[in-house]
mmCIF file of the N, C-alpha and C atoms, coordinates in Angstrom:
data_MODEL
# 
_entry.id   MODEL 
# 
loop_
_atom_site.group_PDB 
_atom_site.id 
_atom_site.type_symbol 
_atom_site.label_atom_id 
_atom_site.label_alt_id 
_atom_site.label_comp_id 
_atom_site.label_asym_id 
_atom_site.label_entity_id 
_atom_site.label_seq_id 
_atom_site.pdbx_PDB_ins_code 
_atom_site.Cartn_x 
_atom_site.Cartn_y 
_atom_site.Cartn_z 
_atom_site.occupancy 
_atom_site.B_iso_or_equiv 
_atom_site.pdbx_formal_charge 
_atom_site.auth_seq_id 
_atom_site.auth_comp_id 
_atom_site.auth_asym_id 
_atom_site.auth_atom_id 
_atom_site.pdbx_PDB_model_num 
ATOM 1   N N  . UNK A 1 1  ? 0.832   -1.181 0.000   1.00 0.00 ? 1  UNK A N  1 
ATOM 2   C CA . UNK A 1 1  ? 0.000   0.000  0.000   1.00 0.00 ? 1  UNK A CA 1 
ATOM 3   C C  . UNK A 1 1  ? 0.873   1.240  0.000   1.00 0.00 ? 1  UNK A C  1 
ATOM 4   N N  . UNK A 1 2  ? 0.604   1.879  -0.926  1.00 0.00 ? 2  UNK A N  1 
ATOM 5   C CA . UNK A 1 2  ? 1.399   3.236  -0.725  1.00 0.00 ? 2  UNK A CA 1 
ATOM 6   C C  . UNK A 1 2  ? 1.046   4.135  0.174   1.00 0.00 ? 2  UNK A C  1 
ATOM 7   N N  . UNK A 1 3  ? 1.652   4.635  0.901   1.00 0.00 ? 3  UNK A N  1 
ATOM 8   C CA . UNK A 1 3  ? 1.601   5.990  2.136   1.00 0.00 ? 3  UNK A CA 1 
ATOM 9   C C  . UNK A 1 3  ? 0.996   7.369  1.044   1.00 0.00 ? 3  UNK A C  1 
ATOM 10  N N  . UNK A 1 4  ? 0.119   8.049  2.269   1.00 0.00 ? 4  UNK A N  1 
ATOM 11  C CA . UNK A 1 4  ? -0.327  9.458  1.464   1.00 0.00 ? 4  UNK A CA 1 
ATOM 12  C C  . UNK A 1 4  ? -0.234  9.971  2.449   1.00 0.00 ? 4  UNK A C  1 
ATOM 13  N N  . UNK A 1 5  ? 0.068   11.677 2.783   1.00 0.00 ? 5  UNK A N  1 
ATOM 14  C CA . UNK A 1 5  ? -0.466  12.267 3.352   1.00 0.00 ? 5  UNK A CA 1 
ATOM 15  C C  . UNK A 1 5  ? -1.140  13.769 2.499   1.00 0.00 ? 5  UNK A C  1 
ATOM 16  N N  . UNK A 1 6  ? -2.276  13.802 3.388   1.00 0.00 ? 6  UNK A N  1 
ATOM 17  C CA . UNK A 1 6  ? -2.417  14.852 2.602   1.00 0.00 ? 6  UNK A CA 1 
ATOM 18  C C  . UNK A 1 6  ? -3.778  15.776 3.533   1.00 0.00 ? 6  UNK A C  1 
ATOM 19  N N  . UNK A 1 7  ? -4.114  17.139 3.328   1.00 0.00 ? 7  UNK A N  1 
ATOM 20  C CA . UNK A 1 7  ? -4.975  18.214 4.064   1.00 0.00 ? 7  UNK A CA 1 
ATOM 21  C C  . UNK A 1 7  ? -6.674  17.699 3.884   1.00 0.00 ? 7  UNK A C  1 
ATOM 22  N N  . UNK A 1 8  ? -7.304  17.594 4.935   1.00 0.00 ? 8  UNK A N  1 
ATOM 23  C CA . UNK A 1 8  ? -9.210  17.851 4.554   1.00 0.00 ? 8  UNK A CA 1 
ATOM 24  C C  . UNK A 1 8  ? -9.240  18.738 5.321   1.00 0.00 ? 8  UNK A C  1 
ATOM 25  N N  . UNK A 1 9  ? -10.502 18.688 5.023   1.00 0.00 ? 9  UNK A N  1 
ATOM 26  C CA . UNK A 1 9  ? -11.172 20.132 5.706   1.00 0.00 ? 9  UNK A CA 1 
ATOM 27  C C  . UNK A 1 9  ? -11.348 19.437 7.065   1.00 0.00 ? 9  UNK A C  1 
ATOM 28  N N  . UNK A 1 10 ? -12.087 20.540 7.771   1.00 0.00 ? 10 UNK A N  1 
ATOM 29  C CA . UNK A 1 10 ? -12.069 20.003 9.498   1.00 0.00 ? 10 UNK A CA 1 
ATOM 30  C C  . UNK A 1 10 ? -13.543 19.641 9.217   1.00 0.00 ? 10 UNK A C  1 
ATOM 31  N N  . UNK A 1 11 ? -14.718 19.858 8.501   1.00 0.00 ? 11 UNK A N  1 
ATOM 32  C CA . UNK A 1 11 ? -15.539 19.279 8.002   1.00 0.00 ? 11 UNK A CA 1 
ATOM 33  C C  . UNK A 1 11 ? -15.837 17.722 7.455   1.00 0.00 ? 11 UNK A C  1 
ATOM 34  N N  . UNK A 1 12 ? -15.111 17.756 6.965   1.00 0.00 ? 12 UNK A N  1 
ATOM 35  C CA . UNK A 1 12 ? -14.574 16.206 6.621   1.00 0.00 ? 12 UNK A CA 1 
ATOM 36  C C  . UNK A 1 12 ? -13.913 15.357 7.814   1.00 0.00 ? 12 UNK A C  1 
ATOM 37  N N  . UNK A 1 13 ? -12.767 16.117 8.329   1.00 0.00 ? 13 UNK A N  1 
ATOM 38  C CA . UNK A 1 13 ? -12.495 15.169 9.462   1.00 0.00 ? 13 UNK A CA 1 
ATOM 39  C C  . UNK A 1 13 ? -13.391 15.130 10.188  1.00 0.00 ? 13 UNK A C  1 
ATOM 40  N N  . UNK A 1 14 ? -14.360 15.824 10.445  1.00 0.00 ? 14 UNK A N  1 
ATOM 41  C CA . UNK A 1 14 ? -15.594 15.204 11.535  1.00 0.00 ? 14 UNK A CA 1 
ATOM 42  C C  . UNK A 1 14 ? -16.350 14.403 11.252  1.00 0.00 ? 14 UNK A C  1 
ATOM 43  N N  . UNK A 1 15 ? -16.847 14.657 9.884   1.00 0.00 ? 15 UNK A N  1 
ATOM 44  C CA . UNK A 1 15 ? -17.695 13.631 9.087   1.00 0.00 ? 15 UNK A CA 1 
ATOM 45  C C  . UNK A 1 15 ? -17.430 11.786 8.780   1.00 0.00 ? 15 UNK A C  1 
ATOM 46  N N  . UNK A 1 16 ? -15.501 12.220 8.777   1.00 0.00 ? 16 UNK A N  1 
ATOM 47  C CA . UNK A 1 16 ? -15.305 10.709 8.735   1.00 0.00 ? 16 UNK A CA 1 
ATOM 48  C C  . UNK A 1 16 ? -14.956 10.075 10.073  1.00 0.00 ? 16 UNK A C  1 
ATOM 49  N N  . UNK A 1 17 ? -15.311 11.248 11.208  1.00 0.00 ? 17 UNK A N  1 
ATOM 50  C CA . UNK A 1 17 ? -14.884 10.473 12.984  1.00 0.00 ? 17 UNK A CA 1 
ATOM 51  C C  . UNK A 1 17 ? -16.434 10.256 13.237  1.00 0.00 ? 17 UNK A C  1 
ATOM 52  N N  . UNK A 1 18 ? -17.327 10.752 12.510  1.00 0.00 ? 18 UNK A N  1 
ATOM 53  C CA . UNK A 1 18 ? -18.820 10.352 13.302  1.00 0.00 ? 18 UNK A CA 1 
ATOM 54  C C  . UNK A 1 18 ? -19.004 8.701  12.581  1.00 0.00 ? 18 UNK A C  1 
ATOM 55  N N  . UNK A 1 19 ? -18.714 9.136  10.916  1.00 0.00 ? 19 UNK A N  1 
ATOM 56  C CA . UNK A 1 19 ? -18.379 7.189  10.623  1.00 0.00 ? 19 UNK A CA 1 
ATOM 57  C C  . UNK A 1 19 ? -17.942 6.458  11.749  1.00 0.00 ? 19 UNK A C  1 
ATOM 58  N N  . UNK A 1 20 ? -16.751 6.736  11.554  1.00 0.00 ? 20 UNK A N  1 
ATOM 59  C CA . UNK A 1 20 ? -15.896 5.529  13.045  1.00 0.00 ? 20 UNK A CA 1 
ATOM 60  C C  . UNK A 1 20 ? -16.644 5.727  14.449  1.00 0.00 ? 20 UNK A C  1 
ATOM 61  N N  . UNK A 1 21 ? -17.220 6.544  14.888  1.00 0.00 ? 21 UNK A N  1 
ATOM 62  C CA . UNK A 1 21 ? -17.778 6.409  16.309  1.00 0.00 ? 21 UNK A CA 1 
ATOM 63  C C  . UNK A 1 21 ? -19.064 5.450  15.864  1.00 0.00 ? 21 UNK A C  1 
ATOM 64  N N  . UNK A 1 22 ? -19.896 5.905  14.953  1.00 0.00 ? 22 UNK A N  1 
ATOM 65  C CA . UNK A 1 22 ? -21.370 4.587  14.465  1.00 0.00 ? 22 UNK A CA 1 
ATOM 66  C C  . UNK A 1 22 ? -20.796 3.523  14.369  1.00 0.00 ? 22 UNK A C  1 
ATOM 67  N N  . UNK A 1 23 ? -19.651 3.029  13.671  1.00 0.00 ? 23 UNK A N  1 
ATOM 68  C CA . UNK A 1 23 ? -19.350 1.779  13.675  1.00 0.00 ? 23 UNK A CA 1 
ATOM 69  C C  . UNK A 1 23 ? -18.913 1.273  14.961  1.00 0.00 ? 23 UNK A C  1 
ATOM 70  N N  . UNK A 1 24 ? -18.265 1.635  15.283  1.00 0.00 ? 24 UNK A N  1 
ATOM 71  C CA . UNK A 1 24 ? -17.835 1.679  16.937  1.00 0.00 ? 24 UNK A CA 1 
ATOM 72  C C  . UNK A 1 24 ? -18.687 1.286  17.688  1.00 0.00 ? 24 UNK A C  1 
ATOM 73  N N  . UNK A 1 25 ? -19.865 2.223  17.917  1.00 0.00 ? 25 UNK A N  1 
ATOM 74  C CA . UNK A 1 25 ? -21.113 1.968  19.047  1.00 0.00 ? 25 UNK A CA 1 
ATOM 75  C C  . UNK A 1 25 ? -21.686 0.660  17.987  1.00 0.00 ? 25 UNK A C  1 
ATOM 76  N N  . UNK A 1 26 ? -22.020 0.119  16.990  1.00 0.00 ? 26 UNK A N  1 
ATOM 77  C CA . UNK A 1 26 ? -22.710 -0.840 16.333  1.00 0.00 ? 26 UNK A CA 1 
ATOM 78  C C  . UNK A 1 26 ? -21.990 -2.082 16.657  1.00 0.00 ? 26 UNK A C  1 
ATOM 79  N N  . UNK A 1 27 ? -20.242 -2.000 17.205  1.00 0.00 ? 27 UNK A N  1 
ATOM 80  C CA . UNK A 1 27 ? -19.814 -3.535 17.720  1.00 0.00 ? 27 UNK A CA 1 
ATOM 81  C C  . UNK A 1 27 ? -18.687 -3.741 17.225  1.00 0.00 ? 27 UNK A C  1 
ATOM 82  N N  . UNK A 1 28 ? -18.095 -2.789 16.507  1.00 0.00 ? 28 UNK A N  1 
ATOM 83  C CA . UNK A 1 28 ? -16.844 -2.699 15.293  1.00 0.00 ? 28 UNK A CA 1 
ATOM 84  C C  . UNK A 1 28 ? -15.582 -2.859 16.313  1.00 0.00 ? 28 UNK A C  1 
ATOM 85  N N  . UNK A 1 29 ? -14.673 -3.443 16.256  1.00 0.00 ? 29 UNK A N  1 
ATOM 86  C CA . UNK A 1 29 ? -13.168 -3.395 17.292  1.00 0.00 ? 29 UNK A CA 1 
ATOM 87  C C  . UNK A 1 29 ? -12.226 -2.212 16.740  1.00 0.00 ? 29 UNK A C  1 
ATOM 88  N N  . UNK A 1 30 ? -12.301 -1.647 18.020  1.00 0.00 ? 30 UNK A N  1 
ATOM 89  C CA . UNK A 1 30 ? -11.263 -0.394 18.068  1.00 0.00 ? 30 UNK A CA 1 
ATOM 90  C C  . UNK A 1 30 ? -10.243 -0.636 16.866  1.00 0.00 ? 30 UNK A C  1 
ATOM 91  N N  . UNK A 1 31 ? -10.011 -1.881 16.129  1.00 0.00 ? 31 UNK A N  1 
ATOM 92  C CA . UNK A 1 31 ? -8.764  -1.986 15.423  1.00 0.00 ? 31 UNK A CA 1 
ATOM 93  C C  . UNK A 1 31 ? -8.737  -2.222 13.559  1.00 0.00 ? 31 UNK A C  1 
ATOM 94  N N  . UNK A 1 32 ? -10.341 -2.741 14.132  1.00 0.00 ? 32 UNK A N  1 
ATOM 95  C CA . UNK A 1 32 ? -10.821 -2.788 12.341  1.00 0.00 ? 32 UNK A CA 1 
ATOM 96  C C  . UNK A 1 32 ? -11.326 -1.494 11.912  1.00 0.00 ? 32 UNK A C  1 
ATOM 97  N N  . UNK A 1 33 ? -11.862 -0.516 12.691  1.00 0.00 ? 33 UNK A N  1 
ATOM 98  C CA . UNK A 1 33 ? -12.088 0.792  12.479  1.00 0.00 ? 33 UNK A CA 1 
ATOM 99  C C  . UNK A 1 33 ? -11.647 1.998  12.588  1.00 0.00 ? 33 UNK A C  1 
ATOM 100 N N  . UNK A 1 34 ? -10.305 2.024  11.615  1.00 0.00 ? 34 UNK A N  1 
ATOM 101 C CA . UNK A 1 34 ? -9.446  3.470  12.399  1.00 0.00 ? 34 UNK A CA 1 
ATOM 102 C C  . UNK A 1 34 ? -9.657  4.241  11.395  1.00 0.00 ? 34 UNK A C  1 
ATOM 103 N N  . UNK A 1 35 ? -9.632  5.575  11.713  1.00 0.00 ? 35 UNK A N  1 
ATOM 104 C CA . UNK A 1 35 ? -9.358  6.807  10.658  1.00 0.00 ? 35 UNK A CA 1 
ATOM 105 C C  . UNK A 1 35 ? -8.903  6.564  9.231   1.00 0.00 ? 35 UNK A C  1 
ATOM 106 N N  . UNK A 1 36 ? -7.582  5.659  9.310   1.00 0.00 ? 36 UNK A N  1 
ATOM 107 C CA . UNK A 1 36 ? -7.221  5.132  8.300   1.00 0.00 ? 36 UNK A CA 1 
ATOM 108 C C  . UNK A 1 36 ? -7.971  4.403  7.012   1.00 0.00 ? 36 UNK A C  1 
ATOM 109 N N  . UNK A 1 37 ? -8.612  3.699  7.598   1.00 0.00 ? 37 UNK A N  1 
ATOM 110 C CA . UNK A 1 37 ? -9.280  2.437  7.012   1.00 0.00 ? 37 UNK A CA 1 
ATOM 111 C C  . UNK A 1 37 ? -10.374 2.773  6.538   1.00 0.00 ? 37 UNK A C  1 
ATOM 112 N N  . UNK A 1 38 ? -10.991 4.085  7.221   1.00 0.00 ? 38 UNK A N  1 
ATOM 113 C CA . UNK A 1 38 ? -12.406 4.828  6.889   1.00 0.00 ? 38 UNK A CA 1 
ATOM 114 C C  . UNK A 1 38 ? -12.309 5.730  5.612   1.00 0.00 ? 38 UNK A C  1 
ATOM 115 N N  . UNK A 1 39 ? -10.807 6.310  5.643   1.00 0.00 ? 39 UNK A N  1 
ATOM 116 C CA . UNK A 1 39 ? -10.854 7.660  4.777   1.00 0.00 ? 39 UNK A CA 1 
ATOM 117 C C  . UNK A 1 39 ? -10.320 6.671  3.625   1.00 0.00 ? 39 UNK A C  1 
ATOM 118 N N  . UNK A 1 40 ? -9.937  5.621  3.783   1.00 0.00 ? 40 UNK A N  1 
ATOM 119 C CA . UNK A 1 40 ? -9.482  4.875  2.717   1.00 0.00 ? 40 UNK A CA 1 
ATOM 120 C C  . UNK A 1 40 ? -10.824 4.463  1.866   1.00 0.00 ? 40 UNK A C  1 
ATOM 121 N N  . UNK A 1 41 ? -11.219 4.137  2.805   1.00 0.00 ? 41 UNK A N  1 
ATOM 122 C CA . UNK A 1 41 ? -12.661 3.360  1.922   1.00 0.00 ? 41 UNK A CA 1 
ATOM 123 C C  . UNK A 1 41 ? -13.535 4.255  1.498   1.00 0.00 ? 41 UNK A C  1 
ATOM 124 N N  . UNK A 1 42 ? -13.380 5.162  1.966   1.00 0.00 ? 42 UNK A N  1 
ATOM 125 C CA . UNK A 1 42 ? -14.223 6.476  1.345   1.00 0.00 ? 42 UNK A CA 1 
ATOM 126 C C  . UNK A 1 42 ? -13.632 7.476  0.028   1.00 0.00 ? 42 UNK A C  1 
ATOM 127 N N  . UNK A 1 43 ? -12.101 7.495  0.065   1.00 0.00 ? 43 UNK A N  1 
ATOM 128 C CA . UNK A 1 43 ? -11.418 7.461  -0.625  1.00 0.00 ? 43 UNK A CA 1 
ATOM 129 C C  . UNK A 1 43 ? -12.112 7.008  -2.185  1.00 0.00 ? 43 UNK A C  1 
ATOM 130 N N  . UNK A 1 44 ? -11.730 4.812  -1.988  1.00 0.00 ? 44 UNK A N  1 
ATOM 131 C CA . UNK A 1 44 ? -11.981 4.476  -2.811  1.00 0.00 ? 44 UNK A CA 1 
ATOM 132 C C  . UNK A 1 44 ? -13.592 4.193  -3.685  1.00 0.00 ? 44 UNK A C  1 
ATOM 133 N N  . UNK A 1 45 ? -14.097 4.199  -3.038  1.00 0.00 ? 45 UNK A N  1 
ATOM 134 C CA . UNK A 1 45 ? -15.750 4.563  -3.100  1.00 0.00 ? 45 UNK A CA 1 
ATOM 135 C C  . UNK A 1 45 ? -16.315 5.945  -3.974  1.00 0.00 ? 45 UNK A C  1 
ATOM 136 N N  . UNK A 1 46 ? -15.311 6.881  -3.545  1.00 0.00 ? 46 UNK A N  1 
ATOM 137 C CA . UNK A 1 46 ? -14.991 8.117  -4.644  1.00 0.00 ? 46 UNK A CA 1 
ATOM 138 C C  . UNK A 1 46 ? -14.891 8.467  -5.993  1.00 0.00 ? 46 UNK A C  1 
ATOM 139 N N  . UNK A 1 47 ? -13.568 7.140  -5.768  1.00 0.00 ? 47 UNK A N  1 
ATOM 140 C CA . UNK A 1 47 ? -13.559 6.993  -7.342  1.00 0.00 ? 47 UNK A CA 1 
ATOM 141 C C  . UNK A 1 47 ? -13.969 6.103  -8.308  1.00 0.00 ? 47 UNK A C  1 
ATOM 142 N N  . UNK A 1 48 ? -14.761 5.402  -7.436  1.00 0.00 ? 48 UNK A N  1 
ATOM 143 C CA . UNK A 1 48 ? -15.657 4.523  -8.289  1.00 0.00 ? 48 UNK A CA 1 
ATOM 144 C C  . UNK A 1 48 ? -16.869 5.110  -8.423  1.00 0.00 ? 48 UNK A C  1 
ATOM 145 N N  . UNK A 1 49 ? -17.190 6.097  -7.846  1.00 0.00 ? 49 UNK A N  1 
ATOM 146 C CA . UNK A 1 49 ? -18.319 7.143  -8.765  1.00 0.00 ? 49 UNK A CA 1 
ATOM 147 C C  . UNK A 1 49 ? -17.845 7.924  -9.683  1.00 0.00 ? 49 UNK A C  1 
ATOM 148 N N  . UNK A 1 50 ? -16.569 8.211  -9.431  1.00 0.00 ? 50 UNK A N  1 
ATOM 149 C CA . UNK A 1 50 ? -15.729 9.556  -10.605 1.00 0.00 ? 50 UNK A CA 1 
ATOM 150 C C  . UNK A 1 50 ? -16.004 8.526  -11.698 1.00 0.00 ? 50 UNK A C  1 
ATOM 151 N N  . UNK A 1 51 ? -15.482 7.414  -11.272 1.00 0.00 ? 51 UNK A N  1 
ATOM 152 C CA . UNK A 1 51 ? -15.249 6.266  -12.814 1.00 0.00 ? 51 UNK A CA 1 
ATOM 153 C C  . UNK A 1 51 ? -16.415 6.201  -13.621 1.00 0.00 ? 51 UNK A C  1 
ATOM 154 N N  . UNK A 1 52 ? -17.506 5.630  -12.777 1.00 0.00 ? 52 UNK A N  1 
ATOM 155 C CA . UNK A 1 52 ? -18.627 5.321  -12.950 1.00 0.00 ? 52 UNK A CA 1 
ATOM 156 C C  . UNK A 1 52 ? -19.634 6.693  -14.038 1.00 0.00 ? 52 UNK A C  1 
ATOM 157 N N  . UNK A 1 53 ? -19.094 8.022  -13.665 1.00 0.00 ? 53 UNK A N  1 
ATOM 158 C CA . UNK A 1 53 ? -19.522 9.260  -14.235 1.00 0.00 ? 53 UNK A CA 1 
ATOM 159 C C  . UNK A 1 53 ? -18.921 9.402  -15.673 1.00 0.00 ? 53 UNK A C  1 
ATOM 160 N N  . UNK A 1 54 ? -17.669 9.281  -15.391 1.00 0.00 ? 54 UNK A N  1 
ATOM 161 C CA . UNK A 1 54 ? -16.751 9.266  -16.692 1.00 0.00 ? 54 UNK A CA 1 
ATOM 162 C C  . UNK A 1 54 ? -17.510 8.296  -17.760 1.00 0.00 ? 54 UNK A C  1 
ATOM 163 N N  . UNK A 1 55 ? -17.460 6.797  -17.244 1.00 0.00 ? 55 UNK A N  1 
ATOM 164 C CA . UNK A 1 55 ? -18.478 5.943  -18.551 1.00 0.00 ? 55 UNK A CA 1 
ATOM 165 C C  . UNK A 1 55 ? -19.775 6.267  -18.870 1.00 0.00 ? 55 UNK A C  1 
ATOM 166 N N  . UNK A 1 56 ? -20.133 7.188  -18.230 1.00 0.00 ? 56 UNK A N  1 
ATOM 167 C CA . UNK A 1 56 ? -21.348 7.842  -18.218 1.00 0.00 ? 56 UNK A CA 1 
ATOM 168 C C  . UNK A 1 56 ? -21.073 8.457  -19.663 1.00 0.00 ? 56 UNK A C  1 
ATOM 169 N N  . UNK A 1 57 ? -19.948 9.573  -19.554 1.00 0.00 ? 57 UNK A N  1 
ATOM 170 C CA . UNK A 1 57 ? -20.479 10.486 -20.191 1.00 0.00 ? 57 UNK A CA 1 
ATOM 171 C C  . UNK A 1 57 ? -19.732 9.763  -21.394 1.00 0.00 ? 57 UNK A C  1 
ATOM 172 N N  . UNK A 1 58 ? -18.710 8.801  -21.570 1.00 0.00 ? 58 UNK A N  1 
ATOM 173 C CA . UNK A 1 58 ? -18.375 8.486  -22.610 1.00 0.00 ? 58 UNK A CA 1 
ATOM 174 C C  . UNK A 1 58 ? -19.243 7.446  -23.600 1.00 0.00 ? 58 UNK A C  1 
ATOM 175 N N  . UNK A 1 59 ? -20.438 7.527  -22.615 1.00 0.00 ? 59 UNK A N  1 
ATOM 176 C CA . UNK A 1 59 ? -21.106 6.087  -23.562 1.00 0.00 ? 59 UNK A CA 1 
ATOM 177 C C  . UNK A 1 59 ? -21.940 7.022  -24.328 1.00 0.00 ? 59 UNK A C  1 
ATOM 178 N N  . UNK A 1 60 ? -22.004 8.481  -24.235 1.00 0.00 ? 60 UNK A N  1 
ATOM 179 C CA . UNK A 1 60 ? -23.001 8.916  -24.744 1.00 0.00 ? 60 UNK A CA 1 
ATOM 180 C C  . UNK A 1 60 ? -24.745 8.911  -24.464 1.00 0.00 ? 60 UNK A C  1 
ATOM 181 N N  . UNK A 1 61 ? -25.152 8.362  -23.079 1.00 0.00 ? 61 UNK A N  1 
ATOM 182 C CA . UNK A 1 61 ? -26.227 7.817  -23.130 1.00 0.00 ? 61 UNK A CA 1 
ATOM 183 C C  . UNK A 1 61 ? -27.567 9.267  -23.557 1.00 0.00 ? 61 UNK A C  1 
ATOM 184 N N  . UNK A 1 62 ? -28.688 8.683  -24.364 1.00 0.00 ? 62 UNK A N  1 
ATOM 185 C CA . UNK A 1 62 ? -29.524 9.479  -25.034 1.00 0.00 ? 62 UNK A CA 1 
ATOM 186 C C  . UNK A 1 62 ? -30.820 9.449  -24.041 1.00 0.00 ? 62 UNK A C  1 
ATOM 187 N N  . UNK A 1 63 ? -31.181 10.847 -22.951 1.00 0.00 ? 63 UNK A N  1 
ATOM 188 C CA . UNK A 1 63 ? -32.190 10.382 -22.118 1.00 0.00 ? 63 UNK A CA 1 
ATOM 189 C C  . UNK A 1 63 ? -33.293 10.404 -22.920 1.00 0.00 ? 63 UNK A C  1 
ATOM 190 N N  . UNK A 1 64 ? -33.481 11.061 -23.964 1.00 0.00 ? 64 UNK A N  1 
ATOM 191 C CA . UNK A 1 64 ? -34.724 11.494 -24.909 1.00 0.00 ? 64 UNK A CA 1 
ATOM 192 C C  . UNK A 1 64 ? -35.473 9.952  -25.402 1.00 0.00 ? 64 UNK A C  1 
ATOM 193 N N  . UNK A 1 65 ? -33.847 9.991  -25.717 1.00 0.00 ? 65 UNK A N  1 
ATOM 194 C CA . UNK A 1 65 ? -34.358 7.978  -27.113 1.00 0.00 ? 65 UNK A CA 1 
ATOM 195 C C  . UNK A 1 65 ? -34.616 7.448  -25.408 1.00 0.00 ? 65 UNK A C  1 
ATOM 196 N N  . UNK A 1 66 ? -34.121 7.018  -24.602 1.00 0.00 ? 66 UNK A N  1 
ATOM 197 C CA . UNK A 1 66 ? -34.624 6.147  -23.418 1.00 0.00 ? 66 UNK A CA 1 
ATOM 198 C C  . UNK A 1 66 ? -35.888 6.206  -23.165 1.00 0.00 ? 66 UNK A C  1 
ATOM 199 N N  . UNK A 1 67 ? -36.089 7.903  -22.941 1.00 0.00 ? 67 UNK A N  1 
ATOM 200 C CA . UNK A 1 67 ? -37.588 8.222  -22.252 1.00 0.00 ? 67 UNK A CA 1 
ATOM 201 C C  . UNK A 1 67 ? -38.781 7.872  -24.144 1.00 0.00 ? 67 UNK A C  1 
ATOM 202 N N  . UNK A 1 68 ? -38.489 8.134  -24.987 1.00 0.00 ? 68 UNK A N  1 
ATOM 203 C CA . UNK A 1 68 ? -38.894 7.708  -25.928 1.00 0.00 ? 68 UNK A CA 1 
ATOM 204 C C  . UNK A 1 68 ? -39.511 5.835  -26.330 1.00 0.00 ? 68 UNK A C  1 
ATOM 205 N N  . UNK A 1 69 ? -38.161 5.230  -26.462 1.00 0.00 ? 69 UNK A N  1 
ATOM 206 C CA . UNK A 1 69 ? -38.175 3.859  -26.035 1.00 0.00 ? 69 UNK A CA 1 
ATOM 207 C C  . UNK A 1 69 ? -39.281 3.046  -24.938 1.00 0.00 ? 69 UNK A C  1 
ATOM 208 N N  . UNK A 1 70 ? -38.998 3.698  -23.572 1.00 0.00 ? 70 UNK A N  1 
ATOM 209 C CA . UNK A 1 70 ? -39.702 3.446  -22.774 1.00 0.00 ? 70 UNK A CA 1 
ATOM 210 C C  . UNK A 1 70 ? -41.452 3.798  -22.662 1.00 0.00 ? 70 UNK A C  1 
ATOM 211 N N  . UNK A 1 71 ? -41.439 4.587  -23.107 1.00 0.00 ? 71 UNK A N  1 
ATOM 212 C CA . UNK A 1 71 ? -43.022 5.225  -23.319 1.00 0.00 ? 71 UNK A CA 1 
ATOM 213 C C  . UNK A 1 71 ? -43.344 3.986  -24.465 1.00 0.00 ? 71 UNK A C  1 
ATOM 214 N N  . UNK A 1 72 ? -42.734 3.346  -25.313 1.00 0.00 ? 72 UNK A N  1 
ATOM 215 C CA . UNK A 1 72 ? -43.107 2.598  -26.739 1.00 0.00 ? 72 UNK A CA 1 
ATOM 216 C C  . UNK A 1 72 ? -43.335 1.251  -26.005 1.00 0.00 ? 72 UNK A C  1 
ATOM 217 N N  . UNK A 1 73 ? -42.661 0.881  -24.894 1.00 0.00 ? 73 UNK A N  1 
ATOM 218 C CA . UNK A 1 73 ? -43.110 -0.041 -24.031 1.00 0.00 ? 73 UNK A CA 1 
ATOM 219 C C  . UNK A 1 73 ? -44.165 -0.371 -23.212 1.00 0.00 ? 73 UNK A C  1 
ATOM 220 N N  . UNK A 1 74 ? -44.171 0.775  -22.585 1.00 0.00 ? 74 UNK A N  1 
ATOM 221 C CA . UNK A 1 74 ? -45.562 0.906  -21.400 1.00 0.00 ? 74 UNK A CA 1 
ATOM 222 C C  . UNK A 1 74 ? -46.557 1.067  -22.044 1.00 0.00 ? 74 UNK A C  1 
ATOM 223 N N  . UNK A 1 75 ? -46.807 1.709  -23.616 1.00 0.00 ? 75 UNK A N  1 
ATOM 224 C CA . UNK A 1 75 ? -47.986 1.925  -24.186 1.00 0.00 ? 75 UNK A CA 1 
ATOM 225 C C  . UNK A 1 75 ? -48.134 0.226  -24.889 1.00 0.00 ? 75 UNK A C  1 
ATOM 226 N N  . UNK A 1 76 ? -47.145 -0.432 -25.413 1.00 0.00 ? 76 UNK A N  1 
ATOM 227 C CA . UNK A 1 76 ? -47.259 -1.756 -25.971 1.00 0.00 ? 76 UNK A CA 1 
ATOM 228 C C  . UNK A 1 76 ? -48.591 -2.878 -24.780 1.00 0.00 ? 76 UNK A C  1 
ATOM 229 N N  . UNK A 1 77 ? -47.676 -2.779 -23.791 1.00 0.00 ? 77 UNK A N  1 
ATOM 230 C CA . UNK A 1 77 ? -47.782 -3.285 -22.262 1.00 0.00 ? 77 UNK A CA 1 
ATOM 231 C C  . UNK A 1 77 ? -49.139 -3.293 -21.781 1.00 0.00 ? 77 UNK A C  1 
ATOM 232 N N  . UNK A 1 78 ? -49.611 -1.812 -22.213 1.00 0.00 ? 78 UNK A N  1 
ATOM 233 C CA . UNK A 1 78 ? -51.238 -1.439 -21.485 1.00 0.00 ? 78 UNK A CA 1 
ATOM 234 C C  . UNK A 1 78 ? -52.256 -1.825 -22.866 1.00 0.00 ? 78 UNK A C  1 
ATOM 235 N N  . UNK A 1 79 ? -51.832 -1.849 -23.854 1.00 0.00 ? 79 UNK A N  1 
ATOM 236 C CA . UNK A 1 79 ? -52.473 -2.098 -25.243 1.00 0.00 ? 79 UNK A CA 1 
ATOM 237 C C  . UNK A 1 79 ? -52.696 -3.812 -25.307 1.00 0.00 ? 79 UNK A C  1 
ATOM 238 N N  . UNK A 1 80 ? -51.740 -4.820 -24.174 1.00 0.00 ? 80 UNK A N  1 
ATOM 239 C CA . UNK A 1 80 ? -51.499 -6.224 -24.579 1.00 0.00 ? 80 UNK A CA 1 
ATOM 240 C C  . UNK A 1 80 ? -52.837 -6.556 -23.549 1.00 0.00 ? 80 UNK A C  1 
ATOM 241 N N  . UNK A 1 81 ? -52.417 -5.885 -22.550 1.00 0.00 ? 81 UNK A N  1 
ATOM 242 C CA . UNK A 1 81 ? -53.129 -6.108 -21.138 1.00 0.00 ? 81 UNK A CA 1 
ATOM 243 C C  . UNK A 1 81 ? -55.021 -5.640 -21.221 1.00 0.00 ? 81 UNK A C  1 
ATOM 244 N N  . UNK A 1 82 ? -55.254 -4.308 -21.999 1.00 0.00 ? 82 UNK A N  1 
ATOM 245 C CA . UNK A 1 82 ? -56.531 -4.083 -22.549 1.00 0.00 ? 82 UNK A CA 1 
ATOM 246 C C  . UNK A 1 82 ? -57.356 -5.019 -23.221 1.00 0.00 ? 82 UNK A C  1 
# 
């Protein structure tokens, strides 16, 4: 694992000590839940939405043709069911 250090806000550091105190009071051991391990996982959780946004925008997705598409369904659907 590579070492980081680096600045948050004091906002953030509170936000990720109220994490570790909930896990804490829920049964978590003082040792599986440190600062470390929290900002890590929050960290990586980060960038699997950054990622997740990025294929977003590279797939091009069309909300129009979707919402289009989908309306061609639900009207099929209520027309089978009538």
């Amino acid at each position: 694992m590579a070492k980081v250090n680096l600045y948050i806000s004091n906002d953030a550091y509170e936000k990720i000590n109220a994490i570790i105190e909930k896990r804490r009071q829920e049964g978590a051991r003082e040792k599986d839940v440190s600062f470390s391990a929290t900002a890590s996982m929050l960290l990586e959780l980060g960038l699997r939405v950054y990622e997740a946004q990025m294929e977003r925008k590279e797939s091009a997705f069309n909300q129009a043709e979707f919402n289009k598409l989908l309306l061609e369904c639900v009207v099929k659907t209520q027309s089978t069911v009538a």
